[in-house]
C-alpha positions, 0 to 999 in steps of 0.5 A, a space after each residue: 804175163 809171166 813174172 820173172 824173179 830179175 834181180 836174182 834175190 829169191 823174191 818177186 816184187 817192185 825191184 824186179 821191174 825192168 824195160 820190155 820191148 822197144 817201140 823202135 823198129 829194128 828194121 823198115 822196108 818197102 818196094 815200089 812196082 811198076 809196069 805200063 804194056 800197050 795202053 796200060 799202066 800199073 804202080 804198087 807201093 808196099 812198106 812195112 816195119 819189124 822188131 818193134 813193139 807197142 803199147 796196147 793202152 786201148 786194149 788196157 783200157 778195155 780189158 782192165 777190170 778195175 774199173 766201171 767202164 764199158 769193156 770190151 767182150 774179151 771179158 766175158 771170158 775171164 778168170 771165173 773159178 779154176 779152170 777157166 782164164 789164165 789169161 784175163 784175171 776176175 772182176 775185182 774194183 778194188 783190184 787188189 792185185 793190180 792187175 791193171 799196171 803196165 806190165 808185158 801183158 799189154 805188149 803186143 808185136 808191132 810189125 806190119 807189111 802195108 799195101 800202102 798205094 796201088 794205080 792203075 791206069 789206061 792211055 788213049 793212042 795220042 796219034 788218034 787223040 791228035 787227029 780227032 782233037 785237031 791237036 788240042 788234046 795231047 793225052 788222056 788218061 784214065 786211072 783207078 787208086 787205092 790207098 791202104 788197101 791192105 794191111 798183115 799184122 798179128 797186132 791185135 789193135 786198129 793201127 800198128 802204125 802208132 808213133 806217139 800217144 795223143 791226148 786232147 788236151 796237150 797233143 802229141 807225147 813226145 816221150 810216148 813213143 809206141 803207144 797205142 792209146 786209141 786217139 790217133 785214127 787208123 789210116 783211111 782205105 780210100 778208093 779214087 776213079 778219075 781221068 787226066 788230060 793233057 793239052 
């Protein structure tokens, strides 16, 4: 966290407060790849955003040491005298110096490349499956998939993707955007084996 004086007056205080970061991407992308050779076939779908960033609640919830509440091991590396942390301050419950407020210490770069779909299947010759099928059969196709297989980011939380916060008694925030407040579950990296038939 650094502190800046913004408004010029000589003094850091509340009047220096001002917008950091933006939860908009300023840019999305995405590439969808495919190929078939002889019996064989294959799909790859990439996306991915940039110049976004996003509100690590979880990680403000976890690292703040105002508060009783189990924290994560990060704190275990905290300001403990000189020479030590410069970076997660010393447990104080009372917290005299608000450590804990919303400041750029919880902003994290939001920017991610996901390997979002990946297929890869195998035909069976038709004009074999017409002859052993007496024509009944058309098609048979064998195939594997994943989704979410990968995902590159520097963001240190579970998910980048976040749009807006949740909360168990109202929903989704719509005035939350870019928040990650650790209700929303990370995307499921989900394997699938199965066979297509035509007739």
């Amino acid at each position: 966290m650094k502190f800046v004086d913004v408004n010029g007056d000589g003094t850091i205080d509340e009047s220096d407060r001002t917008g950091i970061g933006s939860p908009i991407p300023t840019y999305y992308y995405g590439a969808n790849l495919g190929g078939a050779y002889k019996g064989f076939d294959f799909s790859v779908f990439v996306q991915g955003v940039g110049g976004n960033d996003v509100y690590n609640y979880t990680k403000q919830q976890l690292e703040g040491l105002n508060s009783t509440t189990n924290k994560s091991t990060a704190v275990l590396g905290r300001w403990t005298g000189p020479g030590t942390s410069n970076t997660i301050p010393r447990v104080d419950v009372n917290d005299a110096n608000n450590n804990d407020r919303f400041s750029d210490r919880w902003i994290e770069r939001g920017a991610y490349l996901r390997l979002k779909n990946v297929e890869v299947g195998y035909s069976l010759d038709s004009d074999w499956l017409n002859k052993v099928s007496n024509e009944i059969i058309s098609k048979v196709r064998f195939y594997v998939a994943g989704q979410n297989l990968a995902l590159f980011t520097k963001y240190s939380g579970l998910d980048p993707e976040v749009t807006r916060a949740q909360s168990f008694e109202k929903g989704e925030n719509a005035l939350a955007a870019g928040i990650d407040d650790g209700y929303a579950t990370p995307q499921a990296l989900t394997v699938q084996f199965g066979t297509r038939i035509s007739f």
